[in-house]
C-alpha positions as CSV (number, residue, x, y, z in Angstrom):
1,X,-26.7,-10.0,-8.9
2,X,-24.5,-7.1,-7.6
3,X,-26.9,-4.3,-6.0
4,X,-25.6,-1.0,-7.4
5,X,-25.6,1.8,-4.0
6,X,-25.6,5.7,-4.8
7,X,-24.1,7.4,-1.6
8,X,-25.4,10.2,-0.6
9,X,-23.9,13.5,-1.1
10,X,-25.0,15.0,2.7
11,X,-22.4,16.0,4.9
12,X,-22.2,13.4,7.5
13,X,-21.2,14.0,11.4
14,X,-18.4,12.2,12.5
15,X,-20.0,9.3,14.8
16,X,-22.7,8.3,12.0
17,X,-22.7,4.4,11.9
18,X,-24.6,4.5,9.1
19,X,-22.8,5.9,6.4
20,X,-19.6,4.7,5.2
21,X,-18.0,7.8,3.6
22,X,-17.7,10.6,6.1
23,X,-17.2,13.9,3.7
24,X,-17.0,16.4,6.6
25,X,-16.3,19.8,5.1
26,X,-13.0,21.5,5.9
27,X,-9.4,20.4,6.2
28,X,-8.8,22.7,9.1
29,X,-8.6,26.4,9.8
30,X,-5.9,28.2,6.9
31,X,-4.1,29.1,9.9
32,X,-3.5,25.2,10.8
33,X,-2.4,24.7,7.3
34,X,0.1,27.5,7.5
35,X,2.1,26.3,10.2
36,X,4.9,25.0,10.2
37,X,6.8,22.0,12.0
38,X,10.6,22.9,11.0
39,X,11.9,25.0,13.5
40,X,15.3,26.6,13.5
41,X,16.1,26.3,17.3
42,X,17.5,23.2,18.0
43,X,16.2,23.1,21.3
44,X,13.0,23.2,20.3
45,X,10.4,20.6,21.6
46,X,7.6,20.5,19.2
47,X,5.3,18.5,21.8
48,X,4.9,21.8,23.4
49,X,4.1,24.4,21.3
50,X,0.6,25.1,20.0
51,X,1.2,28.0,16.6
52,X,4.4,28.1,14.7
53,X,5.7,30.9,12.4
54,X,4.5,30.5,8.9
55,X,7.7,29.1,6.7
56,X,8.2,32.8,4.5
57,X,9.3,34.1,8.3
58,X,12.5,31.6,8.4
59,X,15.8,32.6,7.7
60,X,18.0,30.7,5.3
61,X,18.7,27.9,7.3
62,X,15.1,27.6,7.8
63,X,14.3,27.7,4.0
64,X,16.8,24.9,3.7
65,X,15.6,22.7,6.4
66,X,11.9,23.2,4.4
67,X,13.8,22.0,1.2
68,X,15.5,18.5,3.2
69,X,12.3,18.0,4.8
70,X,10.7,17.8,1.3
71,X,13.3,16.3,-0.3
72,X,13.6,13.2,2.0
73,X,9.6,12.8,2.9
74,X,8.8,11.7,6.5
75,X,7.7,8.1,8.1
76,X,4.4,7.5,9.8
77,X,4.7,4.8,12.4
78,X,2.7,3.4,15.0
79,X,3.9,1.9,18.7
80,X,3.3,-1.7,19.5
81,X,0.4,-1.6,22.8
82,X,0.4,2.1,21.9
83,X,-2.5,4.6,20.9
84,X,-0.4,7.3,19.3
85,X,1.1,7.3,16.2
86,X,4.7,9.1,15.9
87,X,6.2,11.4,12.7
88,X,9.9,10.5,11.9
89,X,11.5,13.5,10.5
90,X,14.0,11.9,7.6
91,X,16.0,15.4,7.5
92,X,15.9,15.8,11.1
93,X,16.7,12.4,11.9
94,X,14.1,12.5,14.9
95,X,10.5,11.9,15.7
96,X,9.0,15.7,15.6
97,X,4.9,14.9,16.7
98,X,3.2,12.5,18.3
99,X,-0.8,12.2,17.1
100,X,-3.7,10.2,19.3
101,X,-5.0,7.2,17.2
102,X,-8.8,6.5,17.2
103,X,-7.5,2.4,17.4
104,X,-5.8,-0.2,16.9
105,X,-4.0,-0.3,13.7
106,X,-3.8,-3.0,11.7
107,X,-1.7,-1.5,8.1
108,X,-0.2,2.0,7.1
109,X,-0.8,2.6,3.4
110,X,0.8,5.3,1.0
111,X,-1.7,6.9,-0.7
112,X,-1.1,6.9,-4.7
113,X,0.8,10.6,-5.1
114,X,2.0,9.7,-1.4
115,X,0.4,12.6,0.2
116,X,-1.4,10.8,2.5
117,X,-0.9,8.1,5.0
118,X,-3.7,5.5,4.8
119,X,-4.5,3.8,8.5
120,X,-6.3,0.9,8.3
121,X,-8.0,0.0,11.8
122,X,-10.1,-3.5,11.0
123,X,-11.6,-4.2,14.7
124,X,-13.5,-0.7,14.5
125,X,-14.1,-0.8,10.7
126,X,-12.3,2.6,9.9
127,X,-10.2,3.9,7.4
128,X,-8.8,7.3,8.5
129,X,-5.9,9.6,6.4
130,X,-3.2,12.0,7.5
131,X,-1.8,14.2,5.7
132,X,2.1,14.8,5.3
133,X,2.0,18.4,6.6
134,X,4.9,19.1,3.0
135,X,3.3,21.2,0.3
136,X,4.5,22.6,-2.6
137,X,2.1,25.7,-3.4
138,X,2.0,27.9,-6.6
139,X,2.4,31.2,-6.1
140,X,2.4,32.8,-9.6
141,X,6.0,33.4,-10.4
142,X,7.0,31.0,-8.3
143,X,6.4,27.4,-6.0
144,X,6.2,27.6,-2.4
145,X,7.5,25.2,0.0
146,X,6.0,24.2,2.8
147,X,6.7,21.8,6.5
148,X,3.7,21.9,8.6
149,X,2.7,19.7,11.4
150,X,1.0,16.1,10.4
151,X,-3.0,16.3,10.2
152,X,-5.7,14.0,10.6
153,X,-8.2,14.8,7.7
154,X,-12.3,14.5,8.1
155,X,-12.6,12.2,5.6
156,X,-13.4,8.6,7.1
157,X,-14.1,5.3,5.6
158,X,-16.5,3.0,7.8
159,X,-17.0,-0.3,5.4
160,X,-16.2,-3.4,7.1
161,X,-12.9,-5.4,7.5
162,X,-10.8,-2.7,5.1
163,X,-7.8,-5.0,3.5
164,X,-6.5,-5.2,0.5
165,X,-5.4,-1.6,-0.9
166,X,-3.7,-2.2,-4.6
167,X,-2.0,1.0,-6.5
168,X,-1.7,1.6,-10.5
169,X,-0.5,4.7,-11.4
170,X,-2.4,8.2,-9.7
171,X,-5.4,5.3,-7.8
172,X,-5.8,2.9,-5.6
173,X,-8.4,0.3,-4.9
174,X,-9.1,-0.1,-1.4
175,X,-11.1,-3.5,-1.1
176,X,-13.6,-4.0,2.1
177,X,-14.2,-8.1,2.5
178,X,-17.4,-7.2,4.4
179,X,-18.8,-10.1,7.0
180,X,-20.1,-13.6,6.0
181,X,-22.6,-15.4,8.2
182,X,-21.7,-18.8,9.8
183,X,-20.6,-21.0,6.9
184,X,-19.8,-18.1,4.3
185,X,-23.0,-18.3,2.2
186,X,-23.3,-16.0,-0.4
187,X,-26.8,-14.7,0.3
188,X,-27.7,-12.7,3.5
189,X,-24.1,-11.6,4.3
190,X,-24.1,-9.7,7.6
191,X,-22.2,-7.3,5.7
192,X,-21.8,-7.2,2.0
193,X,-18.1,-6.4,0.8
194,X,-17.2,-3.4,-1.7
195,X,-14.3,-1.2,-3.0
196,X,-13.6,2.3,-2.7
197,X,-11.4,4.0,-5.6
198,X,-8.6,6.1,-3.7
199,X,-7.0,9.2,-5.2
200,X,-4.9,12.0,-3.3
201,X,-7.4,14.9,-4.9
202,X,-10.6,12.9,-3.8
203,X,-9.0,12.7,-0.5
204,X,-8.0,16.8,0.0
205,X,-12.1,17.3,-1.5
206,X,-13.5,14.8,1.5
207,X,-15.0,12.0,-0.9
208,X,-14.6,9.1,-2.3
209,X,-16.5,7.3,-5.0
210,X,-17.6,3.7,-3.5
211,X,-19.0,0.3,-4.5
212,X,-21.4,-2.0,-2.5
213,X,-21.0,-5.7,-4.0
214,X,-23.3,-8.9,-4.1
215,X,-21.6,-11.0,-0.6
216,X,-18.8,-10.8,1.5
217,X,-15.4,-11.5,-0.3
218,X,-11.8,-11.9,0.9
219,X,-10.9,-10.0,-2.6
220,X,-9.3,-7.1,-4.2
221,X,-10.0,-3.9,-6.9
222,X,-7.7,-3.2,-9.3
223,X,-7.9,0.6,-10.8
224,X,-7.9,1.7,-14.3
225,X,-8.3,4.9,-14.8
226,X,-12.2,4.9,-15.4
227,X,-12.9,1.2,-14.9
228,X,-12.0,-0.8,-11.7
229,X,-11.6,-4.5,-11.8
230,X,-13.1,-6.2,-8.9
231,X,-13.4,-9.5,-7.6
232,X,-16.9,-11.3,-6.9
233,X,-18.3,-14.6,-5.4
234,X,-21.1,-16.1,-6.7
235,X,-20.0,-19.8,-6.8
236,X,-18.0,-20.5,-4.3
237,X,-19.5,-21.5,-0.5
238,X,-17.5,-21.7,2.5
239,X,-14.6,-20.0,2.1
240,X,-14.7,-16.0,1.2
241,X,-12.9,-16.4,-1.4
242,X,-13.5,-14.8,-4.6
243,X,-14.3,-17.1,-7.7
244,X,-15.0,-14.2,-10.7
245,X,-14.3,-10.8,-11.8
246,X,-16.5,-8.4,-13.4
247,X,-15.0,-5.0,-14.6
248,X,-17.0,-1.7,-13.2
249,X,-17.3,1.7,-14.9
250,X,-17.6,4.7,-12.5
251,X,-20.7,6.6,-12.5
252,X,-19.8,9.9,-10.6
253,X,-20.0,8.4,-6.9
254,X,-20.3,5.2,-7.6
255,X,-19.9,2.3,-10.3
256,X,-21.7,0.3,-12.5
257,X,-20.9,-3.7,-14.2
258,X,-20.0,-3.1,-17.5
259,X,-18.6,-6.9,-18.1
260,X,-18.2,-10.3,-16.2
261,X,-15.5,-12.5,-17.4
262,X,-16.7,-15.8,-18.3
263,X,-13.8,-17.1,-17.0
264,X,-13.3,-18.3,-13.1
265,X,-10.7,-17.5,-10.8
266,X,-11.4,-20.0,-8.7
267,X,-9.9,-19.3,-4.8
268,X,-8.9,-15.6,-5.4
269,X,-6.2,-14.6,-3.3
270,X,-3.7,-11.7,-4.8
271,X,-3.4,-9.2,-7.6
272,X,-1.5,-6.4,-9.3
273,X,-1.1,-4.3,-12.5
274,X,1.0,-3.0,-14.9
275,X,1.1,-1.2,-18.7
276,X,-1.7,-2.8,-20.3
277,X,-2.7,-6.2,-17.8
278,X,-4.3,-6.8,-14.7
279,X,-3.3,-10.1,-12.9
280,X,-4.9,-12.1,-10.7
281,X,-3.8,-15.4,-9.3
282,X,-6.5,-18.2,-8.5
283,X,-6.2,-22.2,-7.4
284,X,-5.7,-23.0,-11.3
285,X,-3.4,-20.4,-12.6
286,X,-3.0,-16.6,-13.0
287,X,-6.4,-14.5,-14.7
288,X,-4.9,-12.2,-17.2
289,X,-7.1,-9.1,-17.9
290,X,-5.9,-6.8,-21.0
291,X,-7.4,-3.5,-21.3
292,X,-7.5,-2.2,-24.9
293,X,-8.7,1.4,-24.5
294,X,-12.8,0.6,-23.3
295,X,-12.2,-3.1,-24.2
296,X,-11.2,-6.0,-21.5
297,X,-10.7,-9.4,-22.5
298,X,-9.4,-12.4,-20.1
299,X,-7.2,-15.3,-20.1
300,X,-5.8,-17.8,-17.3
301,X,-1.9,-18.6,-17.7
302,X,-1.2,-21.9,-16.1
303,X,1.1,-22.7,-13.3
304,X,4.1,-24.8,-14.6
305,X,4.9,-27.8,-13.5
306,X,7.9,-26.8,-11.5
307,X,5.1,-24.8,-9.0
308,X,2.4,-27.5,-8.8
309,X,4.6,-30.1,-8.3
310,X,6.1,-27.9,-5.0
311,X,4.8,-29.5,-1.5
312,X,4.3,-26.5,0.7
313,X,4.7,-27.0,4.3
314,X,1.7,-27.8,6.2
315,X,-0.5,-27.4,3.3
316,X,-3.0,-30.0,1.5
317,X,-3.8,-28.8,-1.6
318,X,-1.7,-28.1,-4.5
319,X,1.1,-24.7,-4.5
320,X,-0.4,-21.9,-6.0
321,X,0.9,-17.9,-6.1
322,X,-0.7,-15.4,-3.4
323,X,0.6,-12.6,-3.9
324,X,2.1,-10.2,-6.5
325,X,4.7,-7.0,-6.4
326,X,4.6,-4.8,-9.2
327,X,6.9,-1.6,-10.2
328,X,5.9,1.3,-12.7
329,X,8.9,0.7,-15.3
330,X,7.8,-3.3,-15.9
331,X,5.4,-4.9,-17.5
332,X,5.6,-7.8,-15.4
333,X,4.9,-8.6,-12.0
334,X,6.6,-10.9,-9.3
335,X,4.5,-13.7,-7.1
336,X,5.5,-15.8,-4.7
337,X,4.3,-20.1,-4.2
338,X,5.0,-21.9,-1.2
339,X,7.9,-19.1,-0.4
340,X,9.8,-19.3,-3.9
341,X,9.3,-16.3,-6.6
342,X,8.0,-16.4,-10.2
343,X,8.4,-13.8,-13.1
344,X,5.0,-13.8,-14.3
345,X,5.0,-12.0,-18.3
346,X,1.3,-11.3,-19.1
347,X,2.6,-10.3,-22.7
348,X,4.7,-13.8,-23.5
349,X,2.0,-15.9,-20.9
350,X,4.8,-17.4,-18.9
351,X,5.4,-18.2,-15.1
352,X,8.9,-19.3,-14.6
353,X,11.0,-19.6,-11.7
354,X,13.8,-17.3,-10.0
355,X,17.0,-18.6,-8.9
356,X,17.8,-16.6,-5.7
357,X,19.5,-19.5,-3.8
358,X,21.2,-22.9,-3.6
359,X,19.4,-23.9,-0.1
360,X,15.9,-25.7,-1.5
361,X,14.9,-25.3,2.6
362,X,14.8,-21.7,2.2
363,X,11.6,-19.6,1.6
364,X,10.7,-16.0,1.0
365,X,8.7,-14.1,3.6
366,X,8.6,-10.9,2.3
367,X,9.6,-9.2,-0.9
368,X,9.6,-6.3,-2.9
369,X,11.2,-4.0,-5.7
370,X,13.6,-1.1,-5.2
371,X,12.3,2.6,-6.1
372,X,12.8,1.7,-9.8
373,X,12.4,-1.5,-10.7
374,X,16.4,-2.4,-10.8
375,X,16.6,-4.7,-8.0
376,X,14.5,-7.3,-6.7
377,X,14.4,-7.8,-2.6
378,X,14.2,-11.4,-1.2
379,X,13.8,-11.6,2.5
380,X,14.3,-15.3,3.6
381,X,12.8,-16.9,7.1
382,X,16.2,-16.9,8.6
383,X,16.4,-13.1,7.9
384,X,18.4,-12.6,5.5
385,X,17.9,-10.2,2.8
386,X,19.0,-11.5,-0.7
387,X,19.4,-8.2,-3.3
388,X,18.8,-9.3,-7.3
389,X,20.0,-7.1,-10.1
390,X,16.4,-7.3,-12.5
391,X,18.2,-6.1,-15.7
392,X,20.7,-8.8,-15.3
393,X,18.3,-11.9,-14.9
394,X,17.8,-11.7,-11.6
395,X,22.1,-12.0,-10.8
396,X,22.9,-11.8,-7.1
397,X,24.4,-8.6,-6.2
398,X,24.2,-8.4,-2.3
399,X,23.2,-11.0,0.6
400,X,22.8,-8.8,3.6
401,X,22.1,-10.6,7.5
402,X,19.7,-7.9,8.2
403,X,18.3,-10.0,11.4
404,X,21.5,-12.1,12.5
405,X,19.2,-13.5,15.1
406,X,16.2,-14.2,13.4
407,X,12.8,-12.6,13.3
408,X,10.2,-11.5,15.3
409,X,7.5,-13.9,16.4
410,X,4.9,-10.9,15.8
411,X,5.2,-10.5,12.2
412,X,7.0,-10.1,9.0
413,X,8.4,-6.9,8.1
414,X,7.3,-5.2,5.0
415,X,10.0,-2.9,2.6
416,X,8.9,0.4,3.0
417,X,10.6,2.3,0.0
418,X,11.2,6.2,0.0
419,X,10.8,7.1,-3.9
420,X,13.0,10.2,-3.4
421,X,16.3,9.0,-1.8
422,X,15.6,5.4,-3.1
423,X,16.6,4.0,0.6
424,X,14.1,1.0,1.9
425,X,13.4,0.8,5.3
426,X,12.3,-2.0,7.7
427,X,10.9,-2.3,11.0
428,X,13.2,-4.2,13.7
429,X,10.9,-4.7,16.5
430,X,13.2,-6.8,18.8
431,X,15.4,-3.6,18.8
432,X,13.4,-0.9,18.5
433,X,15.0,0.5,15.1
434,X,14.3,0.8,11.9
435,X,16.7,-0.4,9.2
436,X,17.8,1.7,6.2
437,X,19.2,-0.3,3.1
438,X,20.7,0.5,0.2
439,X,20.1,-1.7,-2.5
440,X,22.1,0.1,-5.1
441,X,25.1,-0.5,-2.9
442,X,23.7,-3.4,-1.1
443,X,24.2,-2.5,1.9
444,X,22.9,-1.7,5.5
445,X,23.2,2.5,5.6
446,X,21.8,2.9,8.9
447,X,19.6,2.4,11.4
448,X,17.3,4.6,13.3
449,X,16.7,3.9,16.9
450,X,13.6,4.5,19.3
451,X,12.2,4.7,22.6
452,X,9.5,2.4,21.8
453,X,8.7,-1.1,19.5
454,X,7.6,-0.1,16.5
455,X,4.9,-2.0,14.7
456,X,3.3,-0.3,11.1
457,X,5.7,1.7,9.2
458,X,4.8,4.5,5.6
459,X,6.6,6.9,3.8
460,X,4.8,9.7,3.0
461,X,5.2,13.7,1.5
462,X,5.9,14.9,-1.5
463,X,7.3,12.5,-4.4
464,X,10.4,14.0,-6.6
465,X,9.9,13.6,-10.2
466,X,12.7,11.8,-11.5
467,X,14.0,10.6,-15.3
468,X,12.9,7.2,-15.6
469,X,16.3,6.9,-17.3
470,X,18.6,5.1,-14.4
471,X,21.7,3.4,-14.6
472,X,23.4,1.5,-11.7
């Protein structure tokens, strides 16, 4: 049975091995947090400088470039071979600080709000976060904007083999698989997996509330609101996947089971949520959670036909979906079988197929929605980027050749998407650039070039509240 752990509430030093949550006090001196990295001499090199002028001393042009820098976020991206990570200035169209990483780094999350960048190192077992340097203060009459420099924050996660990290709404669930022993049994892990629930106001207090679970798990925590729903492995022996899911209530730091679902999810692997449904996509079919208020209840959808009967390249067991995408303004969610995309409808419990092409060789690598929902993003493997209209069943608008000569060998790029200026973004390695895409127009906008390969790629800063009311 799952062992509940209460952390401790201590302050912990930075190079304790034995605790998982470091909550060091402090997010720097006020002075730190008052500076600012927009500078009104173009000449400026901000590599060299140590204090900056706080923003209220700028001059128009100054108060302006505050306002761009706010309005169009900033990228956090790390080097290929490199220890230092690098801060892309959107407005300024250049990189504006360089910061020392601790390791290598193996994904760049968004926290939930998109405050934070979230950098996932799994050889060292650390989760560290940086914060955007862009704040909005209230100062009575009136908001304050702000452009500092990019900090590293206190706060550290040390659970092993950080992974999956799934957002629904204001949280996140970032899901630790832990460490099986030889031949994945489920009792005496070397180290047992767990979940931590992420929000951008337990990250600015220096703590996060944390789950240990039974074994080791290559699984995933979805977040709602009070309740998280995680994966668990009791069954299943020699492969870390998951085969259940129990839903936990928190309990100030920590949580505690409040149900297990009788029924299995046999091989676990990819989930996502929206409205009222969890989904969770097994060997069998897709788990379908429903909360109703404090009540969860579970059914599988089966695969149709059309995806079982698929033969996916290299593979020996039957297709099955690995992944999801979700967006805020559906109640559906996207997967992907042996490289072709599904609508999944938790509501009407169907799975069908998307057209996206007439060349049955071609599979999706990587996919994605826009900023809201209105167009679905399709790259292929011969790198091309296929652009779907979602409010027009999935009709073609754009087929953009956004890597004429193929991709990378070391790795598929992921859609980074900038919830402000709606643009997407995605690493080109081979050319040291960054591509900017417009879905709306579907088209390539721009591209961003650099002095070194880049590797991990996030958005982060302030997000711009916008009228969910959007026309093409």
């Amino acid at each position: 049975m799952n062992q509940i752990t209460t952390l401790s509430r201590a302050i912990a030093i930075a190079f304790s091995s034995l605790i998982a949550i470091s909550a060091l006090s402090g997010c720097g001196s006020s002075d730190d947090r008052k500076t600012s990295a927009i500078e009104t001499d173009d000449e400026h090199d901000h590599d060299d400088h140590d204090d900056h002028d706080d923003h209220d001393d700028h001059d128009d042009d100054g108060s302006t470039a505050v306002t761009d820098e706010i309005d169009q976020g900033r990228l956090f991206m790390t080097a290929k071979d490199d220890s230092q990570a690098y801060v892309y200035s959107l407005a300024q169209n250049k990189v504006i600080q360089t910061l020392p990483l601790t390791g290598p780094i193996d994904a760049i999350k968004t926290s939930p709000n998109a405050n934070y960048a979230v950098v996932m190192d799994r050889t060292n077992n650390t989760v560290n976060f940086y914060h955007s340097g862009l704040d909005i203060e209230n100062h009575g009459d009136h908001d304050h904007p702000y452009a500092r420099d990019v900090t590293k924050i206190p706060l550290q996660l040390n659970y092993t083999r950080p992974v999956h990290f799934q957002t629904f709404g204001e949280q996140a669930g970032l899901f630790f698989d832990g460490l099986g022993a030889e031949g994945n049994p489920i009792e005496n892990p070397v180290q047992e997996a767990g979940f931590a629930l992420v929000t951008d106001t337990d990250i600015a207090d220096g703590k996060l509330p944390y789950q240990k679970l039974n074994t080791n798990i290559h699984g995933t925590a979805e977040p709602r609101g009070d309740y998280v729903i995680a994966s668990q492995r009791y069954q299943t022996t020699g492969s870390s996947l998951a085969d259940t899911l129990s839903v936990f209530k928190q309990h100030d730091d920590h949580y505690h089971i409040s149900q297990t679902f009788d029924t299995k999810c046999m091989g676990l692997h990819g989930s996502g949520s929206v409205t009222d449904y969890s989904v969770f996509a097994c060997s069998d079919g897709v788990l379908s959670v429903k909360q109703t208020e404090d009540t969860f209840s579970a059914e599988k959808i089966t695969y149709p036909i059309s995806l079982t009967n698929m033969q996916c390249d290299g593979a020996s067991s039957p297709a099955r979906i690995g992944s999801f995408i979700t967006n805020h303004h559906h109640d559906y969610v996207i997967g992907t079988a042996c490289g072709q995309p599904y609508h999944v409808d938790p509501i009407s419990k169907n799975i069908t197929p998307i057209v996206w092409t007439t060349d049955s060789s071609r599979r999706v690598v990587s996919y994605d929605f826009d900023a809201h929902g209105e167009h679905l993003m399709l790259l292929d493997d011969t790198g091309k980027l296929y652009i779907l209209d979602t409010e027009q069943d999935y009709k073609q608008t754009a087929v953009l050749d956004i890597f004429p000569n193929g991709l990378a060998e070391d790795g598929v790029p992921e859609f980074i998407v900038n919830p402000n200026t709606e643009v997407v973004y995605m690493i080109d390695s081979s050319n040291k650039q960054i591509i900017e895409i417009d879905p709306d127009d579907g088209e390539i906008e721009s591209k961003i070039t650099l002095n070194f390969t880049p590797s991990q790629l996030a958005w982060f800063g302030i997000k711009a509240e916008h009228d969910d009311e959007h026309t093409h």
